[in-house]
C-alpha positions, 0 to 999 in steps of 0.5 A: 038080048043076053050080052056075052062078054069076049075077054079080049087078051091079044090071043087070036082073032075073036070076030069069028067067035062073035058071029056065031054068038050073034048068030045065035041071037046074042050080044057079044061084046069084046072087052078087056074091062073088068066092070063090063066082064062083071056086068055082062050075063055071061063069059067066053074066054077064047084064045089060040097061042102060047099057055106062057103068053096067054097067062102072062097077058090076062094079069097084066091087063088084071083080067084072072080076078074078074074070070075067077069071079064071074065063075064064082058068081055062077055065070055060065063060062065058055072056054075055047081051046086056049081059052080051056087050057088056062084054066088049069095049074100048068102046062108042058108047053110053060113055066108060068102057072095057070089060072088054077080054077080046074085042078089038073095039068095041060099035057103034050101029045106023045110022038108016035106013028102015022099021027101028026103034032099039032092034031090040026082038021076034023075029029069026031067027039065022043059024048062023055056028058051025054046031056051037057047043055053043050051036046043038046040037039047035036049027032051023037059024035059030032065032027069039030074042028081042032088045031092044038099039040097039048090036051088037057089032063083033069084030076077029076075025070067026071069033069070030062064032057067029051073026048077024042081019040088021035092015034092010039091016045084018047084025051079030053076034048071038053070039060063041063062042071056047073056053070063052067064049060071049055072045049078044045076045039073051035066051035066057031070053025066047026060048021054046023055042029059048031054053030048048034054048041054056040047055040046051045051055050046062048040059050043056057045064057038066056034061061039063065038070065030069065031065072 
């Protein structure tokens, strides 16, 4: 079985996220060591809460090193919602920088009319990266399930594997770049479709693995 190693940082509830993977015939294991994220097959960093605290909690337990790294070593990475938002320089929501591993800024909605902040229940994707690993087997706009007030904006747009439209604003709602991919919304509470993404992210890890 492919071990999936779930960063641990005090930034939400993980055990949800870990079901699915099981679900999906993986091992995921919880942890903050940098010698077990080193050894693991794969990285998902999950995460629901402040950019500043989020950041702020991964160096002091020493864990930028060990996501840089693993990303470096080609493992396939997956990040949920926060989890996509630290890999970027920086946030409107903060101060701190981020992990700086995506060129590119996390942004605040705009206030507008008929749309609520945070963008929080059900949203349909639009595919920009048809064939992601990711997508495979999925409807072609997929319903997930979002909570968040911030999206993030890369500087490079070919990064950008789907997007969504809230209001008149359209932003990204995953990214994908070789081994690295992180989406906005929760795959875990996402039903069906949620569940086919974990999926499809543990049989990237298993072929993978078997290269």
């Amino acid at each position: 079985m492919s071990v999936i190693a779930v960063v641990d940082y005090d930034m939400g509830n993980l055990h949800s996220v870990c079901k699915g993977l099981e679900k999906a015939g993986a091992t995921p294991k919880i942890t903050d060591s940098p010698a077990e994220i080193e050894r693991a097959d794969a990285v998902l960093l999950p995460g629901v809460g402040a950019f500043d605290y989020a950041v702020q909690q991964l160096r002091a337990r020493h864990l930028e090193k060990p996501i840089e790294n693993a990303i470096a070593s080609g493992k396939p990475f997956l990040g949920i919602c926060l989890g996509l938002q630290i890999l970027f320089d920086s946030s409107e929501e903060g101060t701190e920088p981020g992990l700086g591993i995506i060129p590119g800024q996390v942004r605040r909605f705009q206030h507008e009319p008929g749309i609520t902040i945070p963008h929080m229940g059900w949203n349909q994707l639009e595919l920009t990266q048809p064939n992601c690993p990711l997508w495979q087997q999925l409807p072609q706009n997929p319903w997930v399930y979002f909570v968040h007030s911030f999206y993030v904006s890369p500087t490079d747009p070919s990064i950008n594997a789907a997007q969504i439209t809230h209001g008149t604003q359209t932003v990204t709602a995953a990214i994908a770049k070789d081994n690295v991919m992180a989406v906005q919304f929760h795959p875990e509470k996402s039903s069906t479709a949620g569940l086919q993404i974990l999926s499809n992210f543990v049989s990237q890890v298993r072929a993978q693995v078997l290269v």
